[in-house]
VEXFIKOL-392201 format. One record per residue (C-alpha): residue number from 1; x negated, y negated, z negated; chain. Coordinates in steps of 0.05 Angstrom, whole numbers. Each point is the difference from the previous one (the first is absolute). Example, Ala and Ser with C-alpha at 12.3 -4.5 7.8 and 13.67 -1.06 7.14 Angstrom:
<recs>
{1, {-246, 90, -156}, 'A'}
{2, {-27, -69, 13}, 'A'}
</recs>
This chain:
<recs>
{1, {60, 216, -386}, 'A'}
{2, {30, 63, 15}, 'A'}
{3, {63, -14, -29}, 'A'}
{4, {14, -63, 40}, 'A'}
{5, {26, -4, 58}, 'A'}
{6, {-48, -16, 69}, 'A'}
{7, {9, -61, 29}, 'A'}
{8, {-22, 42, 68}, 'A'}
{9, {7, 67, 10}, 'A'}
{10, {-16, 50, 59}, 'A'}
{11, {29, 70, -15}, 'A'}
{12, {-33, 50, 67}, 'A'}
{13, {3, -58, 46}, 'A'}
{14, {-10, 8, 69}, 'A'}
{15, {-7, -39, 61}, 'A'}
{16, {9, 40, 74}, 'A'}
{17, {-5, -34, 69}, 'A'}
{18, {6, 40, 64}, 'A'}
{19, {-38, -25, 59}, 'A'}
{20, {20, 47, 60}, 'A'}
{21, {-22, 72, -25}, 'A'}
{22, {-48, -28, -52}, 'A'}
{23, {33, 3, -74}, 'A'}
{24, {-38, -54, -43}, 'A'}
{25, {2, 8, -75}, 'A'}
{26, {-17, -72, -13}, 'A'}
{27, {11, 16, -88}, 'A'}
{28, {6, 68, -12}, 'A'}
{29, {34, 17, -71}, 'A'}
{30, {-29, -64, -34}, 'A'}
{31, {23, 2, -76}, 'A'}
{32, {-19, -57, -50}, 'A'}
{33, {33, -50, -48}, 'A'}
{34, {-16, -74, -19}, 'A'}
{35, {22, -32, -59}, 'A'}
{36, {22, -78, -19}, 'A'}
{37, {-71, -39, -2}, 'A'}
{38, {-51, 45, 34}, 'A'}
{39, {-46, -23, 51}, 'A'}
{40, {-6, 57, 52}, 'A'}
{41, {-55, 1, 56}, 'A'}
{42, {38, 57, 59}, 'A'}
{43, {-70, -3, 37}, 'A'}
{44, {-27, 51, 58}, 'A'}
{45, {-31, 3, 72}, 'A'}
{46, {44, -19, 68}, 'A'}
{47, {46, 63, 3}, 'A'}
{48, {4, 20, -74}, 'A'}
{49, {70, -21, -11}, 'A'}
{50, {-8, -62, -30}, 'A'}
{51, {38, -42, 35}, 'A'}
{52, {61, 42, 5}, 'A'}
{53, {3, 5, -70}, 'A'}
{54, {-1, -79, -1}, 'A'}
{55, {60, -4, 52}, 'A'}
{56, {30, 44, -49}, 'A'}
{57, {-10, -37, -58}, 'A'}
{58, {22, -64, 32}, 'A'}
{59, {64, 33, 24}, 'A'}
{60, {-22, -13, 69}, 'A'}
{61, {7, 79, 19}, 'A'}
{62, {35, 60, -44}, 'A'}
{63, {-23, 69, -13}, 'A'}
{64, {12, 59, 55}, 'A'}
{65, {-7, 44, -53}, 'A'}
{66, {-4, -10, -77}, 'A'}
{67, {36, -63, -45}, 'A'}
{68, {-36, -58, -10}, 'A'}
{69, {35, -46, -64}, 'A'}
{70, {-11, -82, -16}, 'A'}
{71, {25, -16, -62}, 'A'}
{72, {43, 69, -10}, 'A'}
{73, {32, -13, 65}, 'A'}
{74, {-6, 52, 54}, 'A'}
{75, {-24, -35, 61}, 'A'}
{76, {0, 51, 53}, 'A'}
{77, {76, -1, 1}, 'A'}
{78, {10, -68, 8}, 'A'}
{79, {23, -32, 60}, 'A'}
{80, {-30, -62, 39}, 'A'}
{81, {37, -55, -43}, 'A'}
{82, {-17, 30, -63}, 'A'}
{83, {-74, 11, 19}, 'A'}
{84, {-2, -68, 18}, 'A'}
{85, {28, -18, -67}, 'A'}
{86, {-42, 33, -54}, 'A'}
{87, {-60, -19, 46}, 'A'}
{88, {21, -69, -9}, 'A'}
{89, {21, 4, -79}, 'A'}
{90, {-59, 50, -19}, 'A'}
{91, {-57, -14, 47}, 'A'}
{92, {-55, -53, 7}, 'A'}
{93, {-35, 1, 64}, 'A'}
{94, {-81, -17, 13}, 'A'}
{95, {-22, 14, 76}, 'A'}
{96, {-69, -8, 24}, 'A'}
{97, {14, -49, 56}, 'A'}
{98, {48, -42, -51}, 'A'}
{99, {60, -1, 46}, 'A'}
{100, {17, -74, -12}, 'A'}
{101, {44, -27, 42}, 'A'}
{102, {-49, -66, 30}, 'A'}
{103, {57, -40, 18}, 'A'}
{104, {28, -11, -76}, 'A'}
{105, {-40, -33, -60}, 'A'}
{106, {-27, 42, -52}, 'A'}
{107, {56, -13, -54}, 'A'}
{108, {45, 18, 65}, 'A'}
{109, {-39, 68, 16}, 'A'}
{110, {-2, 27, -85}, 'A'}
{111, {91, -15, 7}, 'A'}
{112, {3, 47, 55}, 'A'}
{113, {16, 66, -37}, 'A'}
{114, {35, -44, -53}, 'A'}
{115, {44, -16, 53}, 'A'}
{116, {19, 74, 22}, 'A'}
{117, {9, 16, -72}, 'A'}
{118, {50, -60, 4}, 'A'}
{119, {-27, -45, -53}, 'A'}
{120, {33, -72, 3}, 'A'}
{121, {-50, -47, 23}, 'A'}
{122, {-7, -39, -53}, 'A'}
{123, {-29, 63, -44}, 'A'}
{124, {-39, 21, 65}, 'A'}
{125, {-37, -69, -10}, 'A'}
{126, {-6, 0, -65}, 'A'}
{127, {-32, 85, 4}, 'A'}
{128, {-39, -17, 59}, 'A'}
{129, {-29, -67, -32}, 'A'}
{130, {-18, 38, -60}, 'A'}
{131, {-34, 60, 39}, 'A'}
{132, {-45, -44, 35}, 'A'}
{133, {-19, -24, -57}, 'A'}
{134, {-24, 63, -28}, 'A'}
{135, {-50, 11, 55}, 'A'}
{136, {-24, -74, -1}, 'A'}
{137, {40, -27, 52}, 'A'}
{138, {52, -43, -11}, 'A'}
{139, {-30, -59, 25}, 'A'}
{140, {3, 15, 66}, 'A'}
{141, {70, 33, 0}, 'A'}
{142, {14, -45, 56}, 'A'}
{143, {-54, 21, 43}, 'A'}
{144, {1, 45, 53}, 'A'}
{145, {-28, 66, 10}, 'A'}
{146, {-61, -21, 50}, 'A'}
{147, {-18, -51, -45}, 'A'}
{148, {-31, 49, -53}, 'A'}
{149, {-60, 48, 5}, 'A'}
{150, {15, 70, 1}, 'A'}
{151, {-5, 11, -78}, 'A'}
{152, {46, -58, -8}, 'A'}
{153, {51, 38, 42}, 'A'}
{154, {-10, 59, -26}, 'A'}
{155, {16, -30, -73}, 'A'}
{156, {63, -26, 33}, 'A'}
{157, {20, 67, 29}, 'A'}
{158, {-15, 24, -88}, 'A'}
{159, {47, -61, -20}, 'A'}
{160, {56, 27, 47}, 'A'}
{161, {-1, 71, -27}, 'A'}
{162, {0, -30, -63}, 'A'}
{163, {60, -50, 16}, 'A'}
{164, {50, 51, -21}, 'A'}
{165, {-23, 35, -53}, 'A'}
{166, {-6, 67, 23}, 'A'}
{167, {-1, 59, -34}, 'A'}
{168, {-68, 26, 40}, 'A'}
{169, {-48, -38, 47}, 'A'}
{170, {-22, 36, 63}, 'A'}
{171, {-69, -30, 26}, 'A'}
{172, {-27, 36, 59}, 'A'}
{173, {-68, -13, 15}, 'A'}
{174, {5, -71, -20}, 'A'}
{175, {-79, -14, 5}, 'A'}
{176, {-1, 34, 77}, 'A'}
{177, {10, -68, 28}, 'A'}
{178, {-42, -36, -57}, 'A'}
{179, {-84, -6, -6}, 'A'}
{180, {-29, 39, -60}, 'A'}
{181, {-2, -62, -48}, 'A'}
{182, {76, -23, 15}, 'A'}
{183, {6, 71, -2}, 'A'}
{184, {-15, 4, -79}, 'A'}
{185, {46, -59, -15}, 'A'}
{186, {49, 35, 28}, 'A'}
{187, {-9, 54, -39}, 'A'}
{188, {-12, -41, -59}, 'A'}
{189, {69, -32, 4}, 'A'}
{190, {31, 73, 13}, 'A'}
{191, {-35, 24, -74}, 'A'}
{192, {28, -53, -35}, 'A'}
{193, {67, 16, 20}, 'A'}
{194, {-5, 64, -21}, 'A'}
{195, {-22, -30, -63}, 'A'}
{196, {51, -34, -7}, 'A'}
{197, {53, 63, 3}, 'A'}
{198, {15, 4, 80}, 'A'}
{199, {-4, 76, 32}, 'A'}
{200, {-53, -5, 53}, 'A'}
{201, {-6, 46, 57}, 'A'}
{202, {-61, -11, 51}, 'A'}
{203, {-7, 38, 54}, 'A'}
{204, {-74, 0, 27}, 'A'}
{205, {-53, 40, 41}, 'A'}
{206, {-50, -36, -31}, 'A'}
{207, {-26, 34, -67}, 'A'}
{208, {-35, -61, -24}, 'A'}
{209, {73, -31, 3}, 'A'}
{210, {25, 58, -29}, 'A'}
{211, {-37, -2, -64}, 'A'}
{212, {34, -66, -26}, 'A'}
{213, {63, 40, -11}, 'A'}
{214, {9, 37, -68}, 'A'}
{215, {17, 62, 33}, 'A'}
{216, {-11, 39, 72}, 'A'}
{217, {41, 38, 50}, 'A'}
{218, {-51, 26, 48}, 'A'}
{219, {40, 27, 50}, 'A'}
{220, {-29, 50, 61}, 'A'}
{221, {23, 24, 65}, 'A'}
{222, {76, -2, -37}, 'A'}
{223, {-13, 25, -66}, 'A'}
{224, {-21, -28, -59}, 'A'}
{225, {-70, 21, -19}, 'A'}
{226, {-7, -40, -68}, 'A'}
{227, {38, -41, -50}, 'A'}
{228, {-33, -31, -61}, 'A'}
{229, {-36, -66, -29}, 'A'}
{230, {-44, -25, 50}, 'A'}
{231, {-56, -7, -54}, 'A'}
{232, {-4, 82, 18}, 'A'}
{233, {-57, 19, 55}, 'A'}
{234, {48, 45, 25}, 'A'}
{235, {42, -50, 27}, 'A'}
{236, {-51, -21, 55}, 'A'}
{237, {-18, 63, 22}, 'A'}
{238, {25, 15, 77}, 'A'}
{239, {1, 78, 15}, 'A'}
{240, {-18, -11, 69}, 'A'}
{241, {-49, -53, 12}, 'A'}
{242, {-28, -4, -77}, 'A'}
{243, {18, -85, -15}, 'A'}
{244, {-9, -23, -59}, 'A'}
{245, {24, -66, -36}, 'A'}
{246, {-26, -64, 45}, 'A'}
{247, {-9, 36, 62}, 'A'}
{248, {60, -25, 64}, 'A'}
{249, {31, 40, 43}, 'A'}
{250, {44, -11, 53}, 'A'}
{251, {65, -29, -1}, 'A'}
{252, {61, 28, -6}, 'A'}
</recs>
């Protein structure tokens, strides 16, 4: 693996906010690289970091300090048009409240980023049609967004960061909004397309969550504290309050 290039890579990354005299190292000097394929579980406690890594990831923020790369590309010295660009080329979105918009159907709400990418309609149709047919869906493309439970919406919200074949799917916490059993279909659906050859990256507080991924990022209070296959004890091991896999925590 070493000799291919990351798909993600943060080289010393920090992130720095200033809030009156207070100096807040949100990431301090984060380094790590994922490769084409992985599944990667970025999981700690409210504070550790997590989240501004994810914002990073998603091209939502840039680095204050370090380079962050997608795809070779150096992100932190793009502008706003060009963030907004390789976010919608490389990146597949999955939020925890599902962010579908409840006035369009569900075929409608899966051609939204299809649309920024400027895909003709008829292909958006014809992607968006065949996404929701991946998570089981496709009969009710014409529904609308309150007509589904929330694991039904939350496979919709998978279908539209599948839509455009991105080159890595973001999920953030997408079983905080679910209970534990749609919570494991979920899951289930986010394994097999990992099996299938998409790069996963979860970001979690939940260890339990965690432990479906192939590999962990435990990150604390800014730095990253491990990085290996979750099948290692190590990985659920929290310095400070001593968690270990299956045990909460607050969220982020």
């Amino acid at each position: 693996m070493n000799n291919i290039e990351p798909l993600i890579e943060f080289k010393d990354v920090s992130k720095i906010y200033h809030m009156g005299d207070e100096t807040i190292r949100a990431a301090d000097h984060i380094s790590f690289k994922i490769y084409k394929g992985e599944f990667i579980a970025i999981v700690g406690q409210s504070g550790s970091g997590k989240s501004t890594c994810m914002n990073i990831i998603g091209c939502l923020d840039v680095p204050s300090e370090g380079e962050y790369f997608l795809g070779g590309n150096n992100v932190g010295k793009m502008n706003t048009d060009q963030l907004a660009e390789i976010r919608n080329k490389m990146l597949g979105f999955i939020f925890q409240q599902y962010n579908l918009l409840p006035k369009l159907n569900l075929e409608e709400n899966v051609e939204v980023p299809l649309m920024y990418a400027g895909v003709p309609k008829a292909k958006r149709k014809e992607l968006a049609m065949k996404s929701l047919e991946g998570v089981g869906l496709a009969e009710k493309a014409n529904h609308l967004p309150n007509q589904l439970s929330g694991g039904q919406q939350q496979r919709v919200s998978i279908a539209r960061a599948l839509a455009g074949t991105p080159s890595v799917i973001l999920a953030d916490e997408p079983t905080g909004a679910l209970d534990s059993k749609t919570g494991r279909e979920v899951l289930k659906i986010l394994q097999s397309l990992h099996k299938k050859g998409n790069t996963i990256v979860l970001i979690t507080h939940d260890n339990s969550i965690a432990a479906t991924a192939q590999r962990i990022i435990r990150l604390e209070d800014g730095h990253v504290v491990y990085d290996g296959p979750s099948d290692n004890p190590d990985a659920f091991v929290h310095s400070e309050f001593g968690l270990h896999a299956g045990d909460g925590g607050e969220e982020e």
